[in-house]
Structure formats: C-alpha cells, structure tokens
C-alpha positions as CSV (number, residue, x, y, z in Angstrom):
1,X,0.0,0.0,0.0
2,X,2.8,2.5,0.7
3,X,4.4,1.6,-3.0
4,X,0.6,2.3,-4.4
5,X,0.3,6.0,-2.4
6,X,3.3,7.0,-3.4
7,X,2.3,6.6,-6.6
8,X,-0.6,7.9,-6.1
9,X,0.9,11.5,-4.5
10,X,3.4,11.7,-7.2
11,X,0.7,11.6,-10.0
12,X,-1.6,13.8,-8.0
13,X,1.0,16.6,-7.5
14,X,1.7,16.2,-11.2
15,X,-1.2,17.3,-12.6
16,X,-1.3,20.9,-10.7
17,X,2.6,21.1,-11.3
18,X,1.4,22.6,-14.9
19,X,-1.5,24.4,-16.0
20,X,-3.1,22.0,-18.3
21,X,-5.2,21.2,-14.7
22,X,-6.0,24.8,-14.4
23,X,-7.7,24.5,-17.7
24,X,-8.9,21.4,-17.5
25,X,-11.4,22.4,-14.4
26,X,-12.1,25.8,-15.8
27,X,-13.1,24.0,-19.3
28,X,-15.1,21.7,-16.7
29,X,-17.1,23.9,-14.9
30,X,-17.5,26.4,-17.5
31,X,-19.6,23.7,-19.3
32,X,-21.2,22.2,-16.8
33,X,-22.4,25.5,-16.1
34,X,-23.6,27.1,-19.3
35,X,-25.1,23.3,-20.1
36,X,-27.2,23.4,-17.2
37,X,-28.7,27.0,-17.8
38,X,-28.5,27.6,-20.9
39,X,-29.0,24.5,-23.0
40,X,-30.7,22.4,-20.5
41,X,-33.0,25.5,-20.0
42,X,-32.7,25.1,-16.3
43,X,-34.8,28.9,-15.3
44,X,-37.6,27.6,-17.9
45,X,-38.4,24.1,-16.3
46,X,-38.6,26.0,-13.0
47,X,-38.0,23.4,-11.5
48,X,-35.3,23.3,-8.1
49,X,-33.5,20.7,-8.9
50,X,-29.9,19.3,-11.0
51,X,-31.3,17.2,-13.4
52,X,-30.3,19.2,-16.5
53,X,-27.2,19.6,-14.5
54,X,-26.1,15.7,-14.5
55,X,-28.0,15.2,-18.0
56,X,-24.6,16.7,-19.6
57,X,-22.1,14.5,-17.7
58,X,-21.9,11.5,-19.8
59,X,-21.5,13.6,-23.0
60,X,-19.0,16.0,-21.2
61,X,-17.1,13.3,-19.7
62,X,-17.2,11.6,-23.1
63,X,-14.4,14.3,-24.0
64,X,-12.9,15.6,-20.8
65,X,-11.8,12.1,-19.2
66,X,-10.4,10.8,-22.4
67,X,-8.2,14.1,-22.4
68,X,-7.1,13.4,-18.7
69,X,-6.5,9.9,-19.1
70,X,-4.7,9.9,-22.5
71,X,-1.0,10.8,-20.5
72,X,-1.7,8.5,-17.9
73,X,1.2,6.0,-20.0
74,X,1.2,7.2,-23.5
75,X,3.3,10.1,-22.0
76,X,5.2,7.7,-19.5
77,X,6.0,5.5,-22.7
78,X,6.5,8.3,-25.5
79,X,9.4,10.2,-22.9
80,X,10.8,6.6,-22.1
81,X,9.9,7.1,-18.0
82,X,8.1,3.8,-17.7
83,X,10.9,1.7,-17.8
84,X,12.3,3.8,-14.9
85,X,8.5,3.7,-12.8
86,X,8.4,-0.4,-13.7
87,X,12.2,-0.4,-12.5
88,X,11.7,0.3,-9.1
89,X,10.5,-1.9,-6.4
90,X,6.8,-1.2,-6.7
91,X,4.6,-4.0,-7.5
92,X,2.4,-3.7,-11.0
93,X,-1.0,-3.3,-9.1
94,X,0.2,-0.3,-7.5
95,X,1.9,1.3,-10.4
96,X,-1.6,1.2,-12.2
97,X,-4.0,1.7,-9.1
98,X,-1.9,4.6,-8.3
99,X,-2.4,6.2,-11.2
100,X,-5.9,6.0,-11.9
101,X,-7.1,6.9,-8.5
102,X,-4.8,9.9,-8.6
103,X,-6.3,10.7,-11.7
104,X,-10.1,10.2,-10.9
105,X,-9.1,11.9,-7.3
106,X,-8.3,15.0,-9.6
107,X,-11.7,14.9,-11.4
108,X,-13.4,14.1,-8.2
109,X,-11.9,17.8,-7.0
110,X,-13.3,19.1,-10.6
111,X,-16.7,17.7,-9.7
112,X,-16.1,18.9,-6.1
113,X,-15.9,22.4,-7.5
114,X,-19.2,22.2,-9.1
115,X,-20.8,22.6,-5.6
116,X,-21.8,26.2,-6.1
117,X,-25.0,24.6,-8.3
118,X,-26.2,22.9,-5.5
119,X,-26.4,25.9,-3.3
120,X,-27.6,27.6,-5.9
121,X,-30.7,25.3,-6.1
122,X,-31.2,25.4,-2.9
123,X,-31.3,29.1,-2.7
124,X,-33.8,29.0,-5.9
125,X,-36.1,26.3,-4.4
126,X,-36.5,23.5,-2.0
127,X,-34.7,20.7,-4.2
128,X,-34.2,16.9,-3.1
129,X,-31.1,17.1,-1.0
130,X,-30.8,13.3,-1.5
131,X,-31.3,12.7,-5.2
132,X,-28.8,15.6,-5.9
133,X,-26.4,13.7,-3.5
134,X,-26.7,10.6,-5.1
135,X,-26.6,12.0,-8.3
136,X,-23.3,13.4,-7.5
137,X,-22.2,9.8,-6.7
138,X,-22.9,8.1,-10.2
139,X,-21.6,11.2,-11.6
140,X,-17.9,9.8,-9.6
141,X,-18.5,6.8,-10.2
142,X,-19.4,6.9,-13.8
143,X,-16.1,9.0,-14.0
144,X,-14.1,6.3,-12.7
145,X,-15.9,4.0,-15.6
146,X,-14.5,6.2,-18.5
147,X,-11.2,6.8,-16.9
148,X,-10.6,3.3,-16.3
149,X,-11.4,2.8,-20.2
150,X,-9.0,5.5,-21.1
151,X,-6.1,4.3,-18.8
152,X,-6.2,1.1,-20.5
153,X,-6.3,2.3,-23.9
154,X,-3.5,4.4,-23.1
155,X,-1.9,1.8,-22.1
156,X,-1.6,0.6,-25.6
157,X,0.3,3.2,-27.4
158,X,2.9,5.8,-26.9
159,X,1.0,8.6,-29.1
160,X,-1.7,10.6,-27.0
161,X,-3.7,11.3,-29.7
162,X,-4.8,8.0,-30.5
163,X,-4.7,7.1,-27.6
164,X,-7.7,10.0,-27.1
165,X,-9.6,9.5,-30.2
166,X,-9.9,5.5,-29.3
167,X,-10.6,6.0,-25.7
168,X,-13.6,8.8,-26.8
169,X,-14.9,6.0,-29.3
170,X,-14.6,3.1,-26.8
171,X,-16.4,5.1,-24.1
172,X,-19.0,6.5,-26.7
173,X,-19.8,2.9,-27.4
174,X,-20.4,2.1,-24.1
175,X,-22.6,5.1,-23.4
176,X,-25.1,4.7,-26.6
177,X,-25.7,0.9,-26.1
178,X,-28.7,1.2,-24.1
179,X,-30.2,4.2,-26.4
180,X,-33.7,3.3,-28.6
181,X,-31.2,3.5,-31.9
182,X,-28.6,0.8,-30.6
183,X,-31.9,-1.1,-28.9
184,X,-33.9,-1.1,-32.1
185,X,-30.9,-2.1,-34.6
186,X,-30.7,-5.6,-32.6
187,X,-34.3,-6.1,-32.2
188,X,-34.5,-6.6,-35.6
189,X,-32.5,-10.2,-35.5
190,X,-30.8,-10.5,-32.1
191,X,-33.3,-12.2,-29.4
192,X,-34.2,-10.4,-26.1
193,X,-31.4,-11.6,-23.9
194,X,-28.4,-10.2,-26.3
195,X,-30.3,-7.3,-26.4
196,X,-30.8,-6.6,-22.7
197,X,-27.1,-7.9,-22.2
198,X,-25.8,-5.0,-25.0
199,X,-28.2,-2.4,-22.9
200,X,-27.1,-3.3,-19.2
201,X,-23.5,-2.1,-20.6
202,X,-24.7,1.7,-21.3
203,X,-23.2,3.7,-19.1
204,X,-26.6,6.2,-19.3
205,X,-29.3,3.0,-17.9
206,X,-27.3,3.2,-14.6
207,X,-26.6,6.6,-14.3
208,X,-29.9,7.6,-14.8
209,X,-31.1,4.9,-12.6
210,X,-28.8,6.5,-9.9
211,X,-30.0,10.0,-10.2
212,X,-33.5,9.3,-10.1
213,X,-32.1,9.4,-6.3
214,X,-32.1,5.1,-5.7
215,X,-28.8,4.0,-5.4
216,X,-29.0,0.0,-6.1
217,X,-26.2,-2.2,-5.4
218,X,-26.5,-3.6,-9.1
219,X,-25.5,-0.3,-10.8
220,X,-22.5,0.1,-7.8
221,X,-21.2,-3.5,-8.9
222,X,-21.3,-2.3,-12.8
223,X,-19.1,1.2,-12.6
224,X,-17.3,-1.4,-10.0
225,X,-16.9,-4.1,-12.0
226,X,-16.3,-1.9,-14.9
227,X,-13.5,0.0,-13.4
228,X,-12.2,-3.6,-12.4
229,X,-11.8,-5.0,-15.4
230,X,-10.2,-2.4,-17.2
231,X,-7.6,-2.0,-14.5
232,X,-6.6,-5.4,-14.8
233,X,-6.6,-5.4,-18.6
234,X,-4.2,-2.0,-18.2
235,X,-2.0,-4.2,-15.8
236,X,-1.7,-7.0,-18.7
237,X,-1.0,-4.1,-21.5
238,X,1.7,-2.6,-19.5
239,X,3.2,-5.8,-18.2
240,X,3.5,-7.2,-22.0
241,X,4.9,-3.8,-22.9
242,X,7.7,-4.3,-20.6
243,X,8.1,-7.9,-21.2
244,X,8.4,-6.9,-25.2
C-alpha cells in the first residue's frame, strides 16, 4: 500500500505542477455551467432541482476524461519514463492503481468544485437534497468507468492522440448501447437476452437509474466491475509492454 500512495501522491502533485489542470477544471465547470442554464433551459423548467445539470455529464465526460487519461502512460512510454517507474521496487498493481485513483481523485476535485449549483438550487427552491447527492455519486462513479477505459487504452500506445480518439470511441460505445437507436438495430434479429445484455453495458441505464435518487447495489457492482476489469486489462497491456 505504501508503494501504491506513493504513486498515487506523485501523479496527483503532477497534474497541478502545470497548468493543463488549471484548464482542464475551468473548461469543466465552465460547461457544466452554461449546459445546465443555458442549454438544459434550467430557469424555464422551473424546477429546483440538477437534473439538467447531470444530463450533460456522460457527453462531457465523453471528451474531458479521455483528455485526462490519454498521458496516464502514453506520456510515460513516449518520454521513455516507464521503464524507470516499472524499475523500481513497486509492484504492477500499485503502479496502475496509483495512477488512476490519482487521476479520478483530480476529477473528483473538478466535480467537487461544481458545488456552487447545488447551493444555488437550494437558494432558488426547495430541491431533493438526496437525489442531488446521489446523483453526485454516479456522476464519480461513472467517472471512474470512462477513466478506467482511457487508462487502458493508453496503455496501448505511446502517441496521446490515439490514444484519445480510441478511448472517446470506446467510451462513446459504451454510453449509446442502451439508447432506442442501438436497442432497435438488434431487435431486428438478435433475441431479447443479447439485447438486454448489450443495454445493461450503457453507461446512461445506470446513471440515470442513480440520479432518479435510488442508489442499487446492481449499478455500484457495474461502474465497479467496470473499473475492475479495465484496470486489470491496463495491468496485462503494460506488463507485455515491458516484457516486449
């Protein structure tokens, strides 16, 4: 554990060494903000609540994450430090766990920063407290599902760019499956349980079943698993990297 949080401070103090973090939560809450009242039309539902608020996460962190977790190894690979990180005496699992929870730590403090729009609502109106709070929690942990993508798909190559474009097409995949246009392409010739099985991977069927204010333990075991899976498929990239 102390090999995995010294990774974990390293990376963390890395991203506010520069000010590509800077950006990156202005960017953030810039859009979350003008998405909310602007497109989302938040002042004409009138309405006290944050639904049009988290509506825009999934498309937002579509782009943003991808961005974040493109140098997570590309860069380690393309300025030839990961042979010096996989060097030292710190076991695989905490090389990679380090980084993505530093990583999804620093969006976690972007989100963090979004707080302003709750008191706002609650200065407007009398919102649900607790939807808005749980909301905020699929919002994390949905985060951690697209970062975990993107880590392993950086994984794969030294050149960020790629490695953003495939991550943003990877995760966009993932958050369309459960829309009517995926739904009703299968329906045509695949039976009922592929098609529930394709649908139960959209990232948007939990999170919206999460900010309807019910937290089930089926949609925490998906982002878990999600994030699980990934990690351990970035593990097996990097270790065959290094053994090549």
């Amino acid at each position: 554990m102390r090999e995995m949080w010294a990774i974990f401070k390293r990376e963390l103090q890395g991203y506010f060494a520069t000010p590509l973090a800077y950006v990156f939560i202005i960017i953030f809450l810039f859009c979350t903000g003008a998405f909310a009242f602007y497109l989302g039309g938040y002042f004409e539902r009138e309405q006290a609540d944050l639904k049009t608020f988290f509506d825009f996460h999934p498309w937002l962190y579509l782009f943003l994450i991808p961005a974040v977790a493109m140098r997570l190894w590309a860069e380690e690979r393309r300025v030839g430090t990961i042979e010096l990180l996989l060097s030292l005496p710190v076991p695989l699992w905490a090389a990679v766990l380090g980084k993505f929870l530093a990583a999804w730590v620093f969006i976690g403090i972007a989100l963090t920063l979004t707080f302003p729009m709750w008191l706002t609502v609650s200065y407007l109106g009398d919102p649900d407290h607790g939807v808005i709070l749980a909301s905020y929690i699929g919002s994390f942990l949905m985060a951690g599902g697209y970062l975990a993508i993107g880590s392993c798909l950086s994984a794969i190559t030294r050149n960020q760019v790629i490695a953003f474009v495939v991550s943003v097409v990877v995760c966009f995949l993932f958050t369309v499956s459960g829309l009517p246009i995926v739904i009703d392409f299968f329906a045509v010739w695949a039976p009922q349980a592929v098609i529930t099985t394709i649908a139960s991977f959209s990232f948007l069927t939990h999170f919206d079943a999460i900010t309807r204010g019910v937290i089930d333990l089926r949609d925490m075991l998906y982002f878990a698993s999600l994030m699980g899976v990934w990690l351990v498929a970035t593990a097996v990239i990097v270790d065959m990297k290094k053994a090549g």
